[in-house]
C-alpha positions as CSV (number, residue, x, y, z in Angstrom):
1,X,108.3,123.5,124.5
2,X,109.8,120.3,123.0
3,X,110.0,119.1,126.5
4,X,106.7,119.7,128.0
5,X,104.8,118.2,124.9
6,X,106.9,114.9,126.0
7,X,105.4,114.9,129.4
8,X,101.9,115.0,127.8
9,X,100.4,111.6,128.5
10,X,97.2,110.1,126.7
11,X,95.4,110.7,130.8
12,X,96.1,114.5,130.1
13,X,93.3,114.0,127.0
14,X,90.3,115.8,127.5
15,X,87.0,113.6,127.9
16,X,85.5,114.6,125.0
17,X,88.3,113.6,122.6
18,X,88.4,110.2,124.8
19,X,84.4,109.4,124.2
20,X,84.6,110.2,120.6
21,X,87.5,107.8,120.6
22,X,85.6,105.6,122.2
23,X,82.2,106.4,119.6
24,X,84.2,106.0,116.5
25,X,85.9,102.4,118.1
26,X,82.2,101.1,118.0
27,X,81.5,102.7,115.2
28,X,84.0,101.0,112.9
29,X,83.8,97.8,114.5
30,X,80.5,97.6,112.8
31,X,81.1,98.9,109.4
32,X,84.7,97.0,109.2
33,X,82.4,94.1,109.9
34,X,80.8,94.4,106.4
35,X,83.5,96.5,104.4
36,X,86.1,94.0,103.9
37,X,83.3,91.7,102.7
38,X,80.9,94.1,100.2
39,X,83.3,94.3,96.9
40,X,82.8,90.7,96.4
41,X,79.4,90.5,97.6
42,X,78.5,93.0,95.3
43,X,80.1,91.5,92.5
44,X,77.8,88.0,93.1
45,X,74.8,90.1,93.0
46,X,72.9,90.3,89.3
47,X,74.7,93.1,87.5
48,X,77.7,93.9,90.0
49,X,81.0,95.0,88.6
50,X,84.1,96.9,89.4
51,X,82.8,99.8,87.9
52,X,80.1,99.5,89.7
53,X,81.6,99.6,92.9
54,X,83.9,102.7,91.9
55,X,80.3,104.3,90.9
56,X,78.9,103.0,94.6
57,X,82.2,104.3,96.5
58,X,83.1,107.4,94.4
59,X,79.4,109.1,94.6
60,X,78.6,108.3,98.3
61,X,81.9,110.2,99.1
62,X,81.0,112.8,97.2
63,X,77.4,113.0,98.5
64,X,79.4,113.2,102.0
65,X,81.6,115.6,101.0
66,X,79.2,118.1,100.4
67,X,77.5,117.8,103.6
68,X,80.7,117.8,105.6
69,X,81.0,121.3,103.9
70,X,77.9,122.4,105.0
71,X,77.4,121.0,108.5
72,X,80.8,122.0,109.5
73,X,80.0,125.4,108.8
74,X,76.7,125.2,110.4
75,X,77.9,124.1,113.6
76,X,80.1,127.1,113.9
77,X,77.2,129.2,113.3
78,X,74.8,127.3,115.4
79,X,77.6,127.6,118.6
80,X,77.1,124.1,119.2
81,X,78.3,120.9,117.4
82,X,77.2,117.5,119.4
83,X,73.7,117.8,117.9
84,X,75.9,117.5,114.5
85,X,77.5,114.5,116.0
86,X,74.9,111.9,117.7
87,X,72.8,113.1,114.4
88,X,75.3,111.6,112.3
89,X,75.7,108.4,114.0
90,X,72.9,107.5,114.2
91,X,71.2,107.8,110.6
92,X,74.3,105.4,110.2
93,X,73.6,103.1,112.8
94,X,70.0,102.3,111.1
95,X,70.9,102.2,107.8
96,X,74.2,100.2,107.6
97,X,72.4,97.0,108.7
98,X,70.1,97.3,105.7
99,X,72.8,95.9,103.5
100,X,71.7,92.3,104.7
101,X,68.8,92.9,102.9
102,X,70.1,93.7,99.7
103,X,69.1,92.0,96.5
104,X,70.5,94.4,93.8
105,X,73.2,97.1,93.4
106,X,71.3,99.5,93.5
107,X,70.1,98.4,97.0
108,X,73.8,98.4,97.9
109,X,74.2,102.0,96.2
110,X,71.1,103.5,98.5
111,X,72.4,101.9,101.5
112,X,76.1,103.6,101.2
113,X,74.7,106.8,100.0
114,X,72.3,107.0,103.2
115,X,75.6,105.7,105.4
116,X,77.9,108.4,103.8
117,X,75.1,111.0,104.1
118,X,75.5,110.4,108.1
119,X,79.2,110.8,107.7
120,X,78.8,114.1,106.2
121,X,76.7,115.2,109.1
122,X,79.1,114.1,111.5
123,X,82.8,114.5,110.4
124,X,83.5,118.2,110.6
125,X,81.8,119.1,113.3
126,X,83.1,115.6,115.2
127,X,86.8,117.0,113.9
128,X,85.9,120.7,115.1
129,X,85.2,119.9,118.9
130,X,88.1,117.6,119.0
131,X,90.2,120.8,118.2
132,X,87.9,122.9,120.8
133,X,88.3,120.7,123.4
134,X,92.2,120.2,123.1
135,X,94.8,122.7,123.8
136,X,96.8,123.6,120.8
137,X,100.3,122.0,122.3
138,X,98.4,118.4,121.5
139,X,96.0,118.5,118.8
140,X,98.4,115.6,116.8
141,X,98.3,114.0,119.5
142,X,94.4,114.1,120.1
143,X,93.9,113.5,116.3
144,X,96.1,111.0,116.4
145,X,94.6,109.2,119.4
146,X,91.0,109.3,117.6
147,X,92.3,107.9,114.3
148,X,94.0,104.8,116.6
149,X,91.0,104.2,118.4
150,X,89.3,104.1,114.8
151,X,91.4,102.2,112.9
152,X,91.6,99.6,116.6
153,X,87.8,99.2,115.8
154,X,88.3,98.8,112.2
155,X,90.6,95.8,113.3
156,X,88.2,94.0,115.6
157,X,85.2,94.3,113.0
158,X,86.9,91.8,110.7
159,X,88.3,89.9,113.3
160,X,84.3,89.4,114.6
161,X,83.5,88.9,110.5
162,X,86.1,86.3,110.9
163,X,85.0,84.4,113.9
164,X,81.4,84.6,112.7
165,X,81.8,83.8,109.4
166,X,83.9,80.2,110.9
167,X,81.1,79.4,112.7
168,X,78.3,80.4,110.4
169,X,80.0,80.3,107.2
170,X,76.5,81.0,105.2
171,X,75.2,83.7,107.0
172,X,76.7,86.8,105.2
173,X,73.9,89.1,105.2
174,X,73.0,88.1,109.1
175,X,75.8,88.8,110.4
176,X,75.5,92.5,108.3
177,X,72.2,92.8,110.0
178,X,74.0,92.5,113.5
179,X,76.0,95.8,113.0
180,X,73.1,97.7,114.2
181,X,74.2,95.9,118.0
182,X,77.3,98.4,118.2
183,X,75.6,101.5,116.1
184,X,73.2,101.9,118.5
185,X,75.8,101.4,121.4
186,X,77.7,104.7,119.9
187,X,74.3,106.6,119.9
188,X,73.8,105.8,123.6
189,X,77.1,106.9,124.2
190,X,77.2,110.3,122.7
191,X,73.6,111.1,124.0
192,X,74.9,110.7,127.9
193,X,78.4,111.4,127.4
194,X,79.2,113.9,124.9
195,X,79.3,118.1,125.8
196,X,79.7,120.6,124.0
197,X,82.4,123.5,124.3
198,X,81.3,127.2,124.6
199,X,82.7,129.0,121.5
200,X,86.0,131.4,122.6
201,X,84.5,134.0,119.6
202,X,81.1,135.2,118.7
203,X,79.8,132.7,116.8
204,X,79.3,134.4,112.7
205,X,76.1,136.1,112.4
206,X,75.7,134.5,108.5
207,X,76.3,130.9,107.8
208,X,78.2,131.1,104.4
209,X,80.2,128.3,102.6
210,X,83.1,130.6,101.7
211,X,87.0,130.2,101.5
212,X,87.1,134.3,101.8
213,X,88.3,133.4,105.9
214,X,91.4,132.0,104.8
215,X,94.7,132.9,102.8
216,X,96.1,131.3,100.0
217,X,98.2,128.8,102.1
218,X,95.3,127.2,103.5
219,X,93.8,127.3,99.6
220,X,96.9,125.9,98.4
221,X,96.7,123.0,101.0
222,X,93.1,122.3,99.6
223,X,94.3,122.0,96.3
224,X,97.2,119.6,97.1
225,X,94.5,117.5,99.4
226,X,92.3,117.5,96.2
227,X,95.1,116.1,93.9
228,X,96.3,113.2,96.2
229,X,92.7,112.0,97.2
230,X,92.2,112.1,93.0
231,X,94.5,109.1,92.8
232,X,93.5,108.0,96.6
233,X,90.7,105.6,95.3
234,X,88.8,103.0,97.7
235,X,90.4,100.8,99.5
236,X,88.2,97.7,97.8
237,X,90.5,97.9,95.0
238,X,93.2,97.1,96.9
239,X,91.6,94.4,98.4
240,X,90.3,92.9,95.1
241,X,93.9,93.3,94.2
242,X,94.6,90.9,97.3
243,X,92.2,88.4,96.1
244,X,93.3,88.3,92.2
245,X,97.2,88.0,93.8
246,X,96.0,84.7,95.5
247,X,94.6,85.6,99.5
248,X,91.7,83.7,99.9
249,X,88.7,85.3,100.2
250,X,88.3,83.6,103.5
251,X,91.7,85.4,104.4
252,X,90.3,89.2,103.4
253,X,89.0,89.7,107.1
254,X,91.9,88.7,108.5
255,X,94.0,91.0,106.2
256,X,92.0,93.8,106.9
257,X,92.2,93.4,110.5
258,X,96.2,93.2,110.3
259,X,96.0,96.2,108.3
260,X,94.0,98.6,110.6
261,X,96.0,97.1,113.8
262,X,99.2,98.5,112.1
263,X,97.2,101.4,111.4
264,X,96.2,101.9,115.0
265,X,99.3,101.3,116.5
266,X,101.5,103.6,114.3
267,X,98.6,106.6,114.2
268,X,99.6,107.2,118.5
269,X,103.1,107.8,117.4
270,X,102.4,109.7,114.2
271,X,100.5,112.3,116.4
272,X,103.1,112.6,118.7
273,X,105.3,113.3,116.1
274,X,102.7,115.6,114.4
275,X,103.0,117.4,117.5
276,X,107.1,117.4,117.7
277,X,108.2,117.9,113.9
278,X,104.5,119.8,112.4
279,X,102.1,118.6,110.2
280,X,104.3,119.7,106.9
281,X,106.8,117.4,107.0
282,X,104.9,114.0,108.2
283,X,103.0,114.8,105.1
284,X,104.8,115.6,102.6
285,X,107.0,112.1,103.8
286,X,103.6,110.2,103.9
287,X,102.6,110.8,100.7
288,X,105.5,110.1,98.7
289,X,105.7,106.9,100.5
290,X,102.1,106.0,100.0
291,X,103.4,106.5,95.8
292,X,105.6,104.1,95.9
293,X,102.9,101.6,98.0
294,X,100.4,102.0,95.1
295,X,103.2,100.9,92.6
296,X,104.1,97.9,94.9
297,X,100.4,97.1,94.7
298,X,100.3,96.6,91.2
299,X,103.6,95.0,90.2
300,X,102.7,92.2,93.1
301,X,102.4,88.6,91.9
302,X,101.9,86.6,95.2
303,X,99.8,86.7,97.9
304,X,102.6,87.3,100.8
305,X,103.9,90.1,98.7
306,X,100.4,91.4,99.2
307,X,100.1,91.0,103.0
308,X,103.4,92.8,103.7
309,X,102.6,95.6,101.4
310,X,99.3,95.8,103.1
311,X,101.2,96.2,106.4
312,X,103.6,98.7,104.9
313,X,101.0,100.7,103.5
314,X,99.2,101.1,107.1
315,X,102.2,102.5,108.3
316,X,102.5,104.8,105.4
317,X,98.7,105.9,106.0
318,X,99.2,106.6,109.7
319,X,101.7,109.4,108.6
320,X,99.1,111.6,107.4
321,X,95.8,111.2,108.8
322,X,96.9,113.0,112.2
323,X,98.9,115.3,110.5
324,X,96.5,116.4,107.7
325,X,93.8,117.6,110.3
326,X,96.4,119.3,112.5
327,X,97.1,121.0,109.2
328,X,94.0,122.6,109.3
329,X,94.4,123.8,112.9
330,X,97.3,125.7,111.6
331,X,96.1,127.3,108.3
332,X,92.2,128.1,109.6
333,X,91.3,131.3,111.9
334,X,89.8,129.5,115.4
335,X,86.6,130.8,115.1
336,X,86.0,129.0,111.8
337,X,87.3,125.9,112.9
338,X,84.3,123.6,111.5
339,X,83.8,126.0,108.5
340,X,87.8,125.0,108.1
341,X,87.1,121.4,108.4
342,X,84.5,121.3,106.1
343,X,86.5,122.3,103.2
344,X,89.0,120.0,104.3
345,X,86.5,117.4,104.1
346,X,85.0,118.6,101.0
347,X,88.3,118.7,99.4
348,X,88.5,115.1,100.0
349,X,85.5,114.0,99.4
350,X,84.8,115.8,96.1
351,X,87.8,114.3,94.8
352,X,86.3,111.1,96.1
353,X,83.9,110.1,93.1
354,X,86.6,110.9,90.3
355,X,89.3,109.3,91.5
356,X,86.9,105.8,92.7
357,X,85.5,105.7,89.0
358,X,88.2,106.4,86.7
359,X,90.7,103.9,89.1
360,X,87.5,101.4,88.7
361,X,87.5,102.0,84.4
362,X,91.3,101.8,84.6
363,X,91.2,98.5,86.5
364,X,88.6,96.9,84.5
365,X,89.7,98.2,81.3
366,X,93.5,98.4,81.4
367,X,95.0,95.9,84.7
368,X,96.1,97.1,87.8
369,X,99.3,98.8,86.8
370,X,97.3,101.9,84.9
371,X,95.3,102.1,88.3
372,X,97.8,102.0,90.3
373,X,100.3,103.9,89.2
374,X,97.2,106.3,88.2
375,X,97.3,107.1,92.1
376,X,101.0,106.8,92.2
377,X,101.7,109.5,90.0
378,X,98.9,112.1,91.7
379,X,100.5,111.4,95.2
380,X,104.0,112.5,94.0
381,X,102.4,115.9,92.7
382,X,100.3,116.5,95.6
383,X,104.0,116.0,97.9
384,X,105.4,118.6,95.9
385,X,103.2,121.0,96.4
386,X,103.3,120.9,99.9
387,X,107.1,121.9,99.5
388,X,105.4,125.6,98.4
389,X,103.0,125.7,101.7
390,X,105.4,127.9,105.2
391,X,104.2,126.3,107.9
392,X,106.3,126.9,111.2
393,X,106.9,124.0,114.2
394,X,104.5,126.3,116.6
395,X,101.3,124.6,117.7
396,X,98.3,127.0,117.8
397,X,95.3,129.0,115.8
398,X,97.0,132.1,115.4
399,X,98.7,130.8,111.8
């Protein structure tokens, strides 16, 4: 077994998995373009604060939590999922650029919402024809192979901020207009390109949002997902972190494209070792390394103790992003594969608007070491409780 999943080569992929690589490259080339950029853009605009910005982050999450619930339970009932999909992207292909346009917070707030609510469309049934379209032996790997092709895109949008931004150093909310060039290019590319997989099992006669399929090990794993996204906030903080430790804001781009590179690169290995060791164990190793990453964040005092914890914590990240969703291919029954993923994206994204506000009222009200070590603390717990979760080496839906 060991042996033939190390003759599987990223050609053996199936073509769906390698076009919604492809989709969410585009995809996060243009919102990396603005991300990296928004907290302090935010805070110029009248009334922005860090609170604010855990109140933007932590409810659009949670909006897109709930429809990741619901459309990834839908699309198992519905026998079909692409619909799901170019849906998805393309609410957020128009209404990403409209943050160029933004005057207010709250113009900000309406603009994420509507992004996230395109997520929520997307994500589980996106996640669920990955998994239908792969055989079991190298669903790390294909998870694994999306998340590099996502995070590579998420490099290259602040790496285009960057260049831009050199060249047109006043034109902030231009070049956010511009990100509706490659959201449109991912709609294209999923209209002509994507197909859908003919469900294996009868599709369920009833669409209800129910954990009844599952057994208590794939309801434990929810509530150890729940607890480490709690301390999990957004990934602005850490970047305002950057900037109060002394990167120039000029610099943030650049960081963030570092970061996500790191991210990319080490996410193709992770899901080949997904594939080799299990999910269990990549997990339970990337979250208690991602606790002792938040503590590093807030004890830093310079800015190149910054960048290379930035670097480190891609790394860390890499270790669970293929492995949590091949987590779900073990626990879930295969006909409920996008029911399954939408709990595992609810989970997450419930947790989302908690743990973005009170790290935002932490940071403003007590310094980054409460924040920090807020999420610090939760990621331990959640690692533990993984310990209580069997899960054998086999790869397949039968678990």
């Amino acid at each position: 077994m060991n042996e033939g999943l190390k003759q599987v080569s990223f050609a053996k992929l199936p073509a769906n998995v390698k076009l919604l690589g492809a989709a969410s490259l585009l995809n996060d080339i243009a919102s990396e373009m603005i991300f990296p950029l928004m907290p302090m853009f935010l805070l110029g605009l009248p009334g922005g604060s860090k609170t604010y910005l855990g109140l933007i982050e932590g409810v659009a999450d949670s909006v897109a939590s709930l429809l990741k619930l619901w459309s990834g339970a839908w699309s198992d009932r519905a026998g079909w999922r692409k619909g799901f999909v170019v849906f998805g992207y393309g609410v957020t292909a128009l209404v990403r650029p409209l943050s160029g346009v933004a005057r207010l917070p709250w113009h900000l707030f309406a603009v994420r919402i509507s992004d996230r609510i395109g997520k929520g469309v997307r994500t589980s049934p996106r996640d669920a024809l990955i998994a239908d379209s792969t055989d079991p032996a190298i669903r790390g790997r294909a998870f694994g192979f999306h998340q590099a092709m996502d995070h590579l895109g998420a490099a290259v949008g602040p790496l285009l901020a960057t260049l831009f931004l050199l060249f047109w150093p006043n034109h902030v909310r231009t070049l956010f207009l511009l990100t509706i060039i490659p959201g449109l290019a991912v709609v294209a590319l999923l209209v002509f390109g994507l197909k859908d997989v003919p469900a294996k099992q009868p599709p369920p006669e009833h669409l209800k949002l129910t954990l009844k399929p599952f057994g208590w090990k794939f309801r434990l794993y929810l509530v150890a997902l729940f607890t480490f996204t709690l301390g999990n906030s957004s990934d602005a903080f850490l970047l305002l972190r950057a900037q109060e430790r002394g990167v120039p804001q000029a610099y943030l781009p650049l960081l963030w494209c570092a970061f996500h590179i790191v991210k990319s690169a080490s996410n193709l290995l992770a899901g080949k070792a997904t594939d080799w060791l299990g999910p269990k164990p990549m997990l339970i190793a990337g979250w208690a390394l991602f606790s002792a990453i938040y503590l590093a964040f807030a004890l830093a005092v310079t800015g190149w103790q910054v960048w290379l914890i930035f670097l480190t914590y891609g790394f860390v990240y890499s270790l669970t992003e293929p492995a949590s969703k091949a987590m779900v291919t073990r626990l879930g029954p295969s006909e409920r594969k996008g029911l399954a993923f939408g709990w595992f994206n609810f989970a997450i994204g419930v947790a989302a608007l908690p743990a973005s506000l009170v790290c935002g009222w932490l940071y403003q009200n007590f310094g980054a070491l409460a924040a920090f070590g807020w999420g610090a603390i939760l990621a331990a717990i959640a690692a533990l409780l993984l310990l209580f979760i069997p899960v054998t080496k086999r790869s397949g839906d039968e678990l």
